[in-house]
N, C-alpha and C positions, 0 to 999 in steps of 0.2 A: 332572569338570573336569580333573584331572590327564591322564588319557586324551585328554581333546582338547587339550591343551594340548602332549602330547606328541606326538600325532601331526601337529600344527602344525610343531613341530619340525624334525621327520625330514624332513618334507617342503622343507624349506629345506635340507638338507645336499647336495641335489641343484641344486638353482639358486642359493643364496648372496644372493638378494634377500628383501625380503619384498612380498608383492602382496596385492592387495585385490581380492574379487572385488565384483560391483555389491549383493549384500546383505550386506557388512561383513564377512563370514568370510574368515581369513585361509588364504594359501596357501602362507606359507613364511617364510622367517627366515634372519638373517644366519649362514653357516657357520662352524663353529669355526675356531681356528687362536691364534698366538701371543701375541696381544696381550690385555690385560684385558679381561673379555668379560662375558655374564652368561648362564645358564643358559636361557633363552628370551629371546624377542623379548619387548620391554614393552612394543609396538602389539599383540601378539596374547594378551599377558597381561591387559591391560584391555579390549579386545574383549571376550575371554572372560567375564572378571569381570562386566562391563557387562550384559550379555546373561543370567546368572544371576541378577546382584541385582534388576534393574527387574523380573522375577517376584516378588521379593522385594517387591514395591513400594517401594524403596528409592529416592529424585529425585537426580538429579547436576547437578553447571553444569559448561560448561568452565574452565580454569585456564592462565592464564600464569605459568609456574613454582607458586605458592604461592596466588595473587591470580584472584576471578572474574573474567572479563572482559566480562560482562554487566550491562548497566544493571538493577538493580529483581532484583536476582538472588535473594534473600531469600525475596521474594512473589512472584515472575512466576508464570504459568503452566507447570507441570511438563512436562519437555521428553518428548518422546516417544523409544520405541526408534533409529527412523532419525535423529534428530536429535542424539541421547548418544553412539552408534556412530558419525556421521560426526566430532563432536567427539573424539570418544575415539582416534579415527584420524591427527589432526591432532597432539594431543599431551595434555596434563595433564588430570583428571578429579577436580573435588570431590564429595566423598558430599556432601551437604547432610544435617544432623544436627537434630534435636527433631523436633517434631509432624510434618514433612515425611515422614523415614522411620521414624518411630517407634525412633530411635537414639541416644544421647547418650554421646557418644565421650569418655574418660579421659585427656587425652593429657599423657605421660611426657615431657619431654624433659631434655638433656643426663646428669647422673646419677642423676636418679630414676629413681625403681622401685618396680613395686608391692610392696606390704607384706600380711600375710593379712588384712586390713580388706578388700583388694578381690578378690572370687572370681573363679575362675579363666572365662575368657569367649571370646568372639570376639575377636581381637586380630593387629594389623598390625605389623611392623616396620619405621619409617619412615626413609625414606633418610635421613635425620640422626643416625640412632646411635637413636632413642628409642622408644617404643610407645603404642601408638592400643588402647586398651580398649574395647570394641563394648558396650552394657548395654541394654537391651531399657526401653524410656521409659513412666514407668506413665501408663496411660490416664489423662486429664485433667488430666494435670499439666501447670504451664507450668516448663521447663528453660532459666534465663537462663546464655550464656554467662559463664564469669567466669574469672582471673588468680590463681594462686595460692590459692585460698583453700580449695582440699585440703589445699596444705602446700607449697613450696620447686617449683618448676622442674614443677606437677602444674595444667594448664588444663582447663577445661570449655568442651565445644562440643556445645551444646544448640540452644532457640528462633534462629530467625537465624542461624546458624553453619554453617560447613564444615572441611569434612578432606582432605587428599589422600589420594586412593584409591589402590587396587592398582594397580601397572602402570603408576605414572605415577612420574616421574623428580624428585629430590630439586635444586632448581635449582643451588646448591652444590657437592654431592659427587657428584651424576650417579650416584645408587646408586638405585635401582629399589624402592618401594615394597611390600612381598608379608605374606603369612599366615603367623604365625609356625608354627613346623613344629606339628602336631597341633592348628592354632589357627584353620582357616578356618572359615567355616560350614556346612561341607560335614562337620568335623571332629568337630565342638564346638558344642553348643546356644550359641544366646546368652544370658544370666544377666540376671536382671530387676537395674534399677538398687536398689545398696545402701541399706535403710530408710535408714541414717546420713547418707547423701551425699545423700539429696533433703531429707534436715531441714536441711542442712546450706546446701543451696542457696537454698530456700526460704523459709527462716525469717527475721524480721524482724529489722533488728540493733539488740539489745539496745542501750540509753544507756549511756552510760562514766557510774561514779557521779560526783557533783557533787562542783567543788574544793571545798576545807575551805577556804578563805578567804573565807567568805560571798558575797556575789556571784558571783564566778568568777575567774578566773586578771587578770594583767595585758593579757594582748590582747583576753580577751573582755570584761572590763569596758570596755574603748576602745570595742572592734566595738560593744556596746550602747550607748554613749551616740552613736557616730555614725549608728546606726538610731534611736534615738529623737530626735534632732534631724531627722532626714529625714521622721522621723512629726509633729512637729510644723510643721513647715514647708512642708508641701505643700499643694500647692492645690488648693481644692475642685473636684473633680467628677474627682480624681487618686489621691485617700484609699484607696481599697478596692483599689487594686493596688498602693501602696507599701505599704499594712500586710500585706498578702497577700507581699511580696518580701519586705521586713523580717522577718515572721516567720518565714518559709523559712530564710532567713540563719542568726537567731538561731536559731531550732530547732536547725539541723543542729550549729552551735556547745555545745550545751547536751550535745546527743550523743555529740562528739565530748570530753565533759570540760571544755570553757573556761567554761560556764557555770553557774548552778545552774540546774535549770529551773523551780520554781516562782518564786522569783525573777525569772527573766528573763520569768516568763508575767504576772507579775502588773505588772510594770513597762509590760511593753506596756499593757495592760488601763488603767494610770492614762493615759496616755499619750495615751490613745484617749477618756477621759473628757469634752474638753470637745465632740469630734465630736455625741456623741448628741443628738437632737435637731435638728440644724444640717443633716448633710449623710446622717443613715443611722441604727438601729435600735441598740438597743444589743442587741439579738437579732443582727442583722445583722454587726457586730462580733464578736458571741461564734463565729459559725460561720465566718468569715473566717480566727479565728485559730487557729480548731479543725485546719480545712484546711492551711493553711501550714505548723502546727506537727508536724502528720502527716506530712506528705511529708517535711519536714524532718529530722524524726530517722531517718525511711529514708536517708537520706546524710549519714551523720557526715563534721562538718570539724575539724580540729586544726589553733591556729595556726602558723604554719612554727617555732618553737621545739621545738613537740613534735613533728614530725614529722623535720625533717632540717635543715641549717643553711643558711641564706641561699644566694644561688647566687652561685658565684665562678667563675672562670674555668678551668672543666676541666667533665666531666660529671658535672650533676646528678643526683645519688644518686636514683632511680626510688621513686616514692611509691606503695607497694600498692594495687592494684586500679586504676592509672590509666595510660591508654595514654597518655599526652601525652609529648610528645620531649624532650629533656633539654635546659634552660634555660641559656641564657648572659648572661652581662652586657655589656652593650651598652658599646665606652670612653666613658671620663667617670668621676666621683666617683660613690658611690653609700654611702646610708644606710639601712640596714632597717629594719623592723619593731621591731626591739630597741634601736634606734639605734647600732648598729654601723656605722662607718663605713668604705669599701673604693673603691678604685681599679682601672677595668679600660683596660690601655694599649693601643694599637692593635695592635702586635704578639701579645699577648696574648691577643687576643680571635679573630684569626683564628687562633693556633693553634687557641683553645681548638674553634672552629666547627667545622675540618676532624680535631679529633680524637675529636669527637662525632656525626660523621656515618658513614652506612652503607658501609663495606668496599666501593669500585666505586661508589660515589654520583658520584664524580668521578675522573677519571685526568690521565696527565699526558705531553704526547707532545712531545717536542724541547724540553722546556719551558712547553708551552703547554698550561693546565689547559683540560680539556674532559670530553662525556659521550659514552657510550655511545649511540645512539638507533637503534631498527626493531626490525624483527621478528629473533627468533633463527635466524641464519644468513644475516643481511644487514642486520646492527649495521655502523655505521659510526661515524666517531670528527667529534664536531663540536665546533670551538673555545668555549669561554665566553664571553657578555659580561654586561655588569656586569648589565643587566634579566635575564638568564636564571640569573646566579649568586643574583640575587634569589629567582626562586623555588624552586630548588636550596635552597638556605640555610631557607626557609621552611617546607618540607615534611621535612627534618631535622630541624632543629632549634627551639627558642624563642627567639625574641630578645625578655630581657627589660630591664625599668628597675626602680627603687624613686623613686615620685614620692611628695611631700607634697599632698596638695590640701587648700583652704581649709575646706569640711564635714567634714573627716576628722580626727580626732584621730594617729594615727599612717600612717606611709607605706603606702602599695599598689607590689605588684610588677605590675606593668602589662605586658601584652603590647608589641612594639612589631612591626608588619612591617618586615622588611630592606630597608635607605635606599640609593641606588645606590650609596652613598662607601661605607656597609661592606660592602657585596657588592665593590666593591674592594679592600676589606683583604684580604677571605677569600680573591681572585683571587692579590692579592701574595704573600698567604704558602702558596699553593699552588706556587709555581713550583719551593721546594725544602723541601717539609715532607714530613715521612716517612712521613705517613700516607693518599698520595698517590700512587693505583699509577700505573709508571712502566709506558706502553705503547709498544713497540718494534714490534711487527707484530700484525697481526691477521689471521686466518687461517679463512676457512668451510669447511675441508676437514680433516680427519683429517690428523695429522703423526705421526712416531717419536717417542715419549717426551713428548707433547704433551698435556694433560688438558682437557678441557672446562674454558671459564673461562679467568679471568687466571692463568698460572704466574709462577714468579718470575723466570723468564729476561724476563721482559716481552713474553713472547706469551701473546697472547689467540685462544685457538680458538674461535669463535664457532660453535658446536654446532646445527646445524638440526634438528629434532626428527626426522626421518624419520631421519637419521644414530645417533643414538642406539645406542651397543652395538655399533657396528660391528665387526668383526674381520676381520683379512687372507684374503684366499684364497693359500694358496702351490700350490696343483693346476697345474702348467705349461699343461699340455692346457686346465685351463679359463679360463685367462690367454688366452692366443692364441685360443681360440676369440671371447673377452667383443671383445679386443679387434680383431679381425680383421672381426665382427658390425657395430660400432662405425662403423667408417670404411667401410664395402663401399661405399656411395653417392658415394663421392669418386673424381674419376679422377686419383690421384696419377701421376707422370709414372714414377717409377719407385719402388725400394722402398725407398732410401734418402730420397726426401722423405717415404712413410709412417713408416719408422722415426723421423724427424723430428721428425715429430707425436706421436710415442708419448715421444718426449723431451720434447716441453714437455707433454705431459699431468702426467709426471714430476712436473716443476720447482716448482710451484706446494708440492707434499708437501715435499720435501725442500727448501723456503727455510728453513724454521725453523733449519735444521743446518748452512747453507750457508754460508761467508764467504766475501763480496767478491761478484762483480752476475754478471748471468746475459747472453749474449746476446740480439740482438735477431732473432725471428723472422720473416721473411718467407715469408708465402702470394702466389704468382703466380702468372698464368696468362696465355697469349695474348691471352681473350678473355672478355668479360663475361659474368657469370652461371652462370659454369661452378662455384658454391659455395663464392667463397673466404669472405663474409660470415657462412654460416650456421657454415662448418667453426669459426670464427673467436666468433663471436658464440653460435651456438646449442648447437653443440657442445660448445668448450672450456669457456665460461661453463657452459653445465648443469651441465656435471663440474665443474670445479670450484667454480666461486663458487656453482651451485645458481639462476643467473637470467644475463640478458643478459651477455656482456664489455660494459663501457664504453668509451667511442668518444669519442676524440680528434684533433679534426682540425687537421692541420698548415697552416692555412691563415691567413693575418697575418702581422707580424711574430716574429723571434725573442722579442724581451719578451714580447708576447702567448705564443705559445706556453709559454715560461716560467711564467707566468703559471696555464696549464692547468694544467702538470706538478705545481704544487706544490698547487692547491689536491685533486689526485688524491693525492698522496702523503699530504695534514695529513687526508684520510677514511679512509686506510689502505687504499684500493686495493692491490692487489698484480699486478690484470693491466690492463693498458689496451691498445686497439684503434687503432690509424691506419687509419683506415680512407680507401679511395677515394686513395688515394698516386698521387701525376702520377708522370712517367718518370720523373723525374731527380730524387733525393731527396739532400738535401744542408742538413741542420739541426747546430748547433750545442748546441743546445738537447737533440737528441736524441742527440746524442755524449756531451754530459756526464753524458747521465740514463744512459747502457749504463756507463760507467766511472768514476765515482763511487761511493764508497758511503755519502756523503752529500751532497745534492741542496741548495743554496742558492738564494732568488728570493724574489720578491714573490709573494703574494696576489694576486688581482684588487681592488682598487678600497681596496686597503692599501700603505704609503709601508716598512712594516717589513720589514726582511730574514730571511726564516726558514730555518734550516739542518736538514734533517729525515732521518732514516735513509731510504736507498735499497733498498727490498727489492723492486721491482717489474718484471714480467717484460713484456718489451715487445712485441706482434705488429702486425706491419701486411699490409694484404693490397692491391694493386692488379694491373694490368694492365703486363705487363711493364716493370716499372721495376725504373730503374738506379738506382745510387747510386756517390760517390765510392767512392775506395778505403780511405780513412778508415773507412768504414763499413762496407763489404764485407766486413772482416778483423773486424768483431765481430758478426757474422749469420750465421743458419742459414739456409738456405732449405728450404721447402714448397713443391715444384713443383704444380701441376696441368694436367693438358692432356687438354681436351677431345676424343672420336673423332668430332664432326663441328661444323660450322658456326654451327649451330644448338643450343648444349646448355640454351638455359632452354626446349626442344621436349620433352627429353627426359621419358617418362612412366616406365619400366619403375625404380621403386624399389623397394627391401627393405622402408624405413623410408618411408612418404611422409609421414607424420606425424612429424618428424622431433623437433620442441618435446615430445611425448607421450613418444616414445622414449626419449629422454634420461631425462626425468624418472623413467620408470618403471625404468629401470637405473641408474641415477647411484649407489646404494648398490651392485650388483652393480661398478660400472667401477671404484669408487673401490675395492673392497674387493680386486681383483685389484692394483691400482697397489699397495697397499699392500703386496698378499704380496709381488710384485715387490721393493720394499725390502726387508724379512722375509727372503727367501730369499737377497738380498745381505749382509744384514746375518750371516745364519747361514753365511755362506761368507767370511763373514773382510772384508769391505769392499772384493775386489779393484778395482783400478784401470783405469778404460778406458784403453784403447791410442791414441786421436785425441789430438788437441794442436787449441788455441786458444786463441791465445796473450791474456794478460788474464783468462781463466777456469776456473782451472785445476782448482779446487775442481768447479764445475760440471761439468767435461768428465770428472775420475777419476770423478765419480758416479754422473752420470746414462751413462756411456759401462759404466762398470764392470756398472751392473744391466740395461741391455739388451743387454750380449757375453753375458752371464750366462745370459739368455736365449735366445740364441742368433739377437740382432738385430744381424745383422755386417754390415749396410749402411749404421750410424747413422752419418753426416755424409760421408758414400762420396762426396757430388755437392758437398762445398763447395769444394774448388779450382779446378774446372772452369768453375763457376757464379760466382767470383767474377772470376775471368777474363773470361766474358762478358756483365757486368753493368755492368763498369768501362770504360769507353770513355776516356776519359782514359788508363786505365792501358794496353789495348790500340796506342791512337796514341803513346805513350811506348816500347813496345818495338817496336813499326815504326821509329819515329822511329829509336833506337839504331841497330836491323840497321841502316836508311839509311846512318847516321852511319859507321858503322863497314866497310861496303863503300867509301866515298868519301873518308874521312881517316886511317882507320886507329888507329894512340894518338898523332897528330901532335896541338898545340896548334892549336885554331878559337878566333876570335871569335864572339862572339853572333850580330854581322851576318848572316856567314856559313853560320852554323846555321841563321837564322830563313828566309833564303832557301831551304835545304836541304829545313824542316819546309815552305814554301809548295810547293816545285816536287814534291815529295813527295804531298801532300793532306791532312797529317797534323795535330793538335792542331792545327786549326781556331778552337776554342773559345779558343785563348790566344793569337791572333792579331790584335786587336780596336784597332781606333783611327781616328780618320780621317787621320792622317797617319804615315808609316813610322815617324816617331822614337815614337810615341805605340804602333804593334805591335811596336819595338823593345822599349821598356821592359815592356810586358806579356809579352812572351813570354820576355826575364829571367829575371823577378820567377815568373812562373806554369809556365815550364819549370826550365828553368836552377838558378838557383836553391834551388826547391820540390826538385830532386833531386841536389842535393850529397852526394858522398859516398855517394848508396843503388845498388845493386846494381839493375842493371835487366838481366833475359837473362842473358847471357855476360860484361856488360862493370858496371864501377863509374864514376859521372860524378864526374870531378874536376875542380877549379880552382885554377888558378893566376897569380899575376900578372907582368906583363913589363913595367918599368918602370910607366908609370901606366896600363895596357892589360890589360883581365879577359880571361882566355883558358880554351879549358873543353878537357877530353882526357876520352879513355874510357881504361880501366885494366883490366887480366885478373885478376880478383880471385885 
């Protein structure tokens, strides 16, 4: 195993991916380098495992994180080799433990540890710090899983149970499950399960001896007389399942210490005296409470005095051997069992909720509590409402009562399901409770300094299994070749819009680290079909997000569009698509979203105003469009231009499965970007030499790692390009030269300017009205104006006034 294990290895140091051939054997592994790593691939570690045990006859299910994710998973039909190995491929892998693989697993966690009671065996050390003891299961025996009842922090996972196996990843701490050293099966026989620990398991539980105060304690004396009121009062042809419940009841009470049991046996028995004859046997009776009383003392109960104290509003102290969620007191007055009386206040209650629920059950983004939801590596963040905080709440926790009811001698702590008004509280006192992680960005791509899971910077790296262990490539030669492979299919116009591109591939890595917004990129081309969609869509999104870019169309009103942006920003998007862009782009909506760094607006089909962190990188692709000059000055462009008429004709590709490509390199692409950083970062952080202006953070960095690299074309084409995208701005510095051959720095009126710009052919677009006073005042308002004081060409527009008369000069800066 180790041999092929390693030789898996080696063969990744030369490609840096890991592949899969079509019978599950692997063909390589992520290469080393600077970032925390792990000593193999843990796809080709469980592979491997997977493939030795099922000789073993040992049965597996797949696993989301910890959890099967198979209906009837327990009993199904035992999955076959091709079917474990394509599972085991995808990501997590439970052994299934007792009669299944003849295995009954010891499991250690936090700081236990075995003691010389348990002989030395097959054994795992599990990404949580703890160990998984392998014991060989004696034929015929049945091995019920069970909680503690080795001793402190020590479970059994026997009949019905499972284990995370080798090679599968800890969902938490992302540490890689394995054989403790000299402890595989490969190593080390496996040890038959210890005589102690199947008596231990097995054995019937002994009855707690009987109170000394005749009868039994104060609650079980109650519990009996509200059973035997139930026995006398039930109706015939009802009798033989209430004395059958009742004595279940009582039993387990008698076991459990509250009762005596001959006592409690013989009271039923009177109880049941005047039935005979009427409705059933007094034989029939005797065997009724034979059975009841049997099962019964198999599950000792103790009233909540001897067990732990009433529940209040924090978390309920966990009652051995029982998985149930930790109970809260619902607000209102509240009386127990002891007649203790207790108050739980609204505020109270939702603390108590959200300080009782699961670390990431819920988070909290701009304020607004919400979850987590998809699959790993394409989680997104969706708002709360009060029905879904319902079942959230439900599946955490207990929401309990203490009620009096009229048959009952003392109260019952009653289940209650969560009522939409305290699934409200729970919402309210989420918005600033501290137990409540605060999510800032979320992220499906590998960052610097970035860990799987929520950090406490308030980035969440949402980990896709195939990513798993990744580490940098810093190999120059194999940088430029991964990405060079990459884009061959694109006919970028020169090498500055590929460098471009290799800059927003960047950007997505290094938002984590980034302050203040990134520009907006543009993919254009002459002519349709020439690839901006897939370069855009299939391309960037494989790499980065691991599935499609999302696609935003600017088409409606600004509100509407607003409307988009934000419900893109409250999922946590981080890149969005404009896709199919007309000529002339010119949004408000989309100015604020490049320079902001935090983004206000409405929901769709909500009245609230939400202000959300701006981390989102923006790319639009159409057909030769233009855009104000507004916009121009915070965009990059991606040229493409097609070599003939016809490029959706074109056959001769590298890649013509272009979706497979990706996918099958995306750990290879990303792992190169990453040296990329690595190798800037190990060169002291220098600073790109470009300017843009608004992003300045962005430009020393992503400028600094590809100079570094020796990508000295990156933004080469953005002056030029902005010049000829701007037509406004073009017919503005025509305009000027005009102006400035015909008046020189003498004072013009408007009038005479607007005349100027007509007989000229120039800013047309500002010229609009149907009467001269009406293109007077626009062309003002839209020339004039709009360029007070700015620097156009050679000359500066100033204004001045002469008496009550606005008069406009050029100025030699």
């Amino acid at each position: 195993m180790v041999e092929s294990i390693e030789g898996a290895t080696n063969a990744l140091v030369d490609s840096g991916t890991v592949e899969s051939a079509a019978d599950g054997s692997v063909a390589g592994e992520a290469s080393p380098g600077g970032f925390p790593g792990r000593a193999e691939d843990p796809v080709a570690l469980r592979m491997e495992e997977v493939r030795t045990s099922i000789a073993r006859g040992w049965a597996f299910t797949p696993l989301s994180g910890k959890a099967p994710t198979l209906k009837g998973w327990t009993n199904g039909p035992r999955a076959t080799l091709e079917e474990v190995l394509a599972s085991a491929r995808k990501g997590n892998i439970g052994l299934l433990t007792g009669a299944r693989s003849g295995v009954v697993v010891i499991d250690f966690d936090g700081d236990a540890r075995p003691d010389e009671r348990f002989p030395e065996t097959v054994t795992v050390e599990t990404g949580g710090g703890g160990l998984h003891l392998y014991y060989r299961m004696p034929a015929g025996a049945a091995i019920p899983n069970s909680v503690k009842k080795l001793g402190p922090g020590i479970d059994v996972r026997g009949d019905g149970g499972q284990v995370v196996f080798v090679g599968s990843i800890h969902p938490k701490t992302k540490r890689v499950y394995r054989w403790a050293p000299g402890r595989s099966p490969d190593e080390i026989e496996m040890a038959p399960l210890p005589a102690w620990i199947l008596e231990v398991l097995t054995r019937r539980t002994t009855p707690a001896p009987p109170p000394a105060d005749g009868r039994g304690t104060a609650y079980g004396v109650a519990a009996l007389e509200d059973e035997l009121r139930s026995l006398r009062s039930v109706a015939k042809g009802q009798r033989n399942d209430q004395l059958n419940q009742s004595t279940f009841a009582l039993a387990q009470l008698a076991a459990g210490g509250e009762l005596d049991p001959d006592a409690t046996r013989a009271a039923i028995a009177a109880a049941m005296a005047p039935w005979i004859g009427d409705d059933c046997t007094e034989d029939e009776i005797r065997r009724t409470i034979e059975s009841g009383w049997r099962a019964g003392t198999e599950h000792p109960r103790a009233g909540p005095q001897r067990t732990q104290p009433s529940p209040t509003n924090g978390s309920r102290p966990p009652v051995p051997d029982c998985n149930q969620p930790p109970a809260i007191l619902t607000p209102g007055p509240h009386v127990d069992a002891r007649g203790r009386y207790s108050e739980a206040s609204a505020e109270s209650f939702g603390t108590a909720v959200l300080a009782a629920m699961t670390p990431g059950a819920i988070y909290r983004r701009a304020g607004i509590p919400g979850e987590l939801l998809g699959e790993p590596g394409a989680r997104r963040f969706h708002p709360l409402d009060a029905d879904r905080m319902r079942c959230r709440i439900d599946s955490e926790v207990r929401l309990v009562k203490w009620v009096k009811r009229r048959s009952k001698a003392l109260p019952e702590e009653v289940f209650l399901p969560c009522s939409k008004d305290n699934a409200g509280l729970v919402l309210a006192a989420a918005i600033d409770h501290a137990a409540v992680r605060d999510l800032r960005l979320i992220v499906p791509c590998p960052a610097p300094g970035i860990a799987p899971g929520w950090n406490v910077s308030g980035v969440y790296y949402d980990e896709a299994p195939e990513l798993a262990g990744i580490e940098p490539e810093t190999d120059r030669e194999v940088i430029d070749a991964a990405l060079d492979d990459l884009v061959t299919d694109f006919p970028f116009r020169d090498a500055a819009s590929r460098e471009n591109f290799y800059g927003l591939l960047l950007t997505p890595l290094l938002r984590p680290l980034l302050e203040g917004n990134v520009p907006f990129h543009l993919i254009t081309s002459p002519l349709e079909r020439t690839g901006k969609t897939k370069l855009v869509e299939e391309l960037l999104g494989g790499i980065v997000l691991g599935r499609p870019t999302p696609a935003l169309q600017l088409s409606g009103s600004e509100e509407e569009r607003e409307k988009r942006i934000i419900g893109l920003l409250v999922q946590g998007e981080i890149i969005v698509h404009l896709d199919n862009l007309r000529e002339q782009l010119d949004s408000g909506a989309l100015a604020s979203l490049l320079t902001s760094s935090a983004y206000s607006g409405r929901m769709l089909y909500s009245q609230k105003i939400l202000t959300l962190p701006n981390h989102m990188t923006v790319v639009g692709s159409g057909n030769n469009v233009r855009m104000t000059g507004e916009l121009a000055k915070r965009s990059v462009p991606i040229l493409l231009q097609p070599s003939d008429e016809s490029p959706e004709l074109r056959t001769a590709f590298a890649h013509p499965n272009l979706r497979e490509y990706v996918r099958s390199n995306r750990r290879l692409i990303l792992s190169c970007l990453l040296g990329m950083i690595a190798n800037w970062e190990a060169a002291g952080r220098p600073r790109g030499r470009q300017r843009l202006g608004g992003f300045e953070a962005w430009v020393e960095s992503v400028g600094g790692i590809l100079e570094l690299h020796g990508y000295a074309q990156w933004l080469g084409n953005l002056r030029e390009w902005q010049r000829s995208i701007d037509p406004h701005g073009e017919g503005m510095r025509a305009f000027v030269e005009t102006w400035a051959e015909r008046y020189g720095t003498l004072p013009v009126g408007a009038a005479e300017l607007m005349k100027l710009a007509e007989e000229a052919g120039v800013l047309t677009e500002a010229l609009r009205g149907a009467t001269e006073q009406a293109r007077l005042v626009s062309f003002s308002q839209r020339v004039l104006a709009r360029h007070r004081d700015a620097p156009i060409g050679q000359h500066v527009v100033r204004s001045q006034r002469v008496g009550k008369v606005q008069q406009w000069r050029l100025e030699k800066p």
